[in-house]
C-alpha positions in Angstrom: 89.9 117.7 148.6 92.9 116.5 150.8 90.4 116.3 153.7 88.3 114.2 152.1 91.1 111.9 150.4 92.3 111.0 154.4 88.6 110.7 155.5 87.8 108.2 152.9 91.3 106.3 153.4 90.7 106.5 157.1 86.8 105.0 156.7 88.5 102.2 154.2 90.9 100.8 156.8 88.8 100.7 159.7 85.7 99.1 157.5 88.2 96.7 156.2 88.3 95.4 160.7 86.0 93.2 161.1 85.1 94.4 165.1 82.9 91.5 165.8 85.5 88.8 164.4 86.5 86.0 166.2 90.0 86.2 164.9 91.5 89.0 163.5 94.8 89.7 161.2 96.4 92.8 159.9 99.2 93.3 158.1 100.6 95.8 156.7 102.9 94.8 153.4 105.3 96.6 151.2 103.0 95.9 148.1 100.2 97.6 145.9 96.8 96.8 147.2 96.3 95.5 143.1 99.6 93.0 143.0 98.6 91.8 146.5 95.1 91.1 145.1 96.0 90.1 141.9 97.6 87.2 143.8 95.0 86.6 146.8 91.8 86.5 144.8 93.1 83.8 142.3 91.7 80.9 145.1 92.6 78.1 143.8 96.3 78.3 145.1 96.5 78.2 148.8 99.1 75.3 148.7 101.5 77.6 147.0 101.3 79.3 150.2 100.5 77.8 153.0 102.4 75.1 154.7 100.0 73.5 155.9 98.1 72.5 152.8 99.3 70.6 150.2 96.9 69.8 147.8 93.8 71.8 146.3 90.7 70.5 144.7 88.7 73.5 142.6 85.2 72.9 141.8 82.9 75.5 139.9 83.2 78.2 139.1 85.9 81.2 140.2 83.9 83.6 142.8 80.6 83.2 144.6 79.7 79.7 144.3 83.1 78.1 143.9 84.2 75.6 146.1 87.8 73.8 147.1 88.8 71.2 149.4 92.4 72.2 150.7 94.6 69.2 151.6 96.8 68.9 154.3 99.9 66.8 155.5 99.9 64.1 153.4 96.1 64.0 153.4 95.9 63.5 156.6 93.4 66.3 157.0 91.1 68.4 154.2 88.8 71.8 155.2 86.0 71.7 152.3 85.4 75.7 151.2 82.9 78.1 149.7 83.3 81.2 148.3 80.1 82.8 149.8 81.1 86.4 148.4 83.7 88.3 146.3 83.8 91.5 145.1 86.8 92.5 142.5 86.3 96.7 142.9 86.7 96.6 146.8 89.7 93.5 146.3 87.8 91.2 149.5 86.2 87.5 149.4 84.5 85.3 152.1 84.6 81.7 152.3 82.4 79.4 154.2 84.5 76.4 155.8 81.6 73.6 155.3 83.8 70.8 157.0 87.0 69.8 158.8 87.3 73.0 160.8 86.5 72.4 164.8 84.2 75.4 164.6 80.5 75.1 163.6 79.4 78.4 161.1 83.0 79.2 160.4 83.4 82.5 157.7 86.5 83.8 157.0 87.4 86.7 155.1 90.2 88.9 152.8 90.1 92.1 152.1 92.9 94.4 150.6 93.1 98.4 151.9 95.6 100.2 149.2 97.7 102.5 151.6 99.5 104.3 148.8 103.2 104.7 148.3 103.3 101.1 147.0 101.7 99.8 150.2 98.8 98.1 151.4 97.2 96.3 154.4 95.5 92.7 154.3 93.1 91.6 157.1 91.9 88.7 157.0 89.1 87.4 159.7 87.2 84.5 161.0 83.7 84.6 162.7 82.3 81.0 164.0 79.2 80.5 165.9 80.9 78.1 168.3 83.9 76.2 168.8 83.9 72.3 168.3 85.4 70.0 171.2 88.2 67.7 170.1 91.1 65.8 171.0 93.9 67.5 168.7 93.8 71.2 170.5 91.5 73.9 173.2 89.7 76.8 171.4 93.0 79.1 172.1 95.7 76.5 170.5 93.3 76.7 167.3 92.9 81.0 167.4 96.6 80.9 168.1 97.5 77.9 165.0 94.9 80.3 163.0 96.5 83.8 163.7 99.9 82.3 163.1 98.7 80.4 159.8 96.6 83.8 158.5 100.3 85.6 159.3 102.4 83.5 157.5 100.5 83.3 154.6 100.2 86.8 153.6 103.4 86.9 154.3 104.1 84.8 151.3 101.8 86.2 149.2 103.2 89.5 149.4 106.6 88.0 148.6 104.9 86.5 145.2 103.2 89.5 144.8 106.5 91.3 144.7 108.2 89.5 142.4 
């Protein structure tokens, strides 16, 4: 019984890596896998978290389907969403980033591995099909911006989650 308790954790964290991402985030935080989700899969929140944005728009409904338009720096910049997929028993989501990302067929997605003892790991990763030339930053200053973005955030929602 033990053996298979650590075989199944052990097959949950590594299918929670995404090994064909683009961009790739893992963190391990000092929070159940349900607060941390409880928080994460609400959607319409980002701005409570991330610097960056400061404003979201929710349309439709919460889950596959849903969309929002995230708001950033005094609206000087917006990334329209879609929740492509979410499923509540295994605490992930994707979301579809339809415009005002420089990469064409971006997908990112959360999921939540419980690690026990009041722990748990988020990853969170992007796939794109390509990365869209521009004047504001290269391909690497946008997977660096990302990774540091996808950090800090989870960051902050485990502190929420916490409290």
């Amino acid at each position: 019984m033990v053996l298979t308790s650590i075989l199944t954790f052990s097959a949950n964290v590594i299918n929670a890596q995404d090994s064909g991402a683009k961009i790739t985030v893992n963190e391990v935080v000092d929070v159940s896998a349900d607060k941390i989700w409880k928080v994460l899969k609400q959607m319409d929140d980002v701005d409570k978290y991330s610097p960056a944005i400061d404003k979201v728009v929710w349309t439709g409904k919460h889950g596959v389907g849903g969309e929002r338009v995230c708001y950033g720096n005094e609206n000087s910049f917006y990334v329209k969403e879609k929740i492509v997929k979410f499923n509540d028993a295994e605490r992930s989501y994707s979301y579809a980033v339809i415009e005002g990302a420089p990469a064409k067929g971006m997908v990112n997605t959360f999921k939540v591995v419980d690690l026990g003892a009041n722990k748990s790991k988020v990853v969170w990763s992007t796939n794109y099909i390509s990365f869209i030339e521009n004047p504001r930053y290269t391909e690497d200053q946008f997977r660096g911006a990302t990774e540091y973005g996808f950090k800090d955030f989870i960051g902050k929602v485990a502190i929420a989650a916490n409290k």
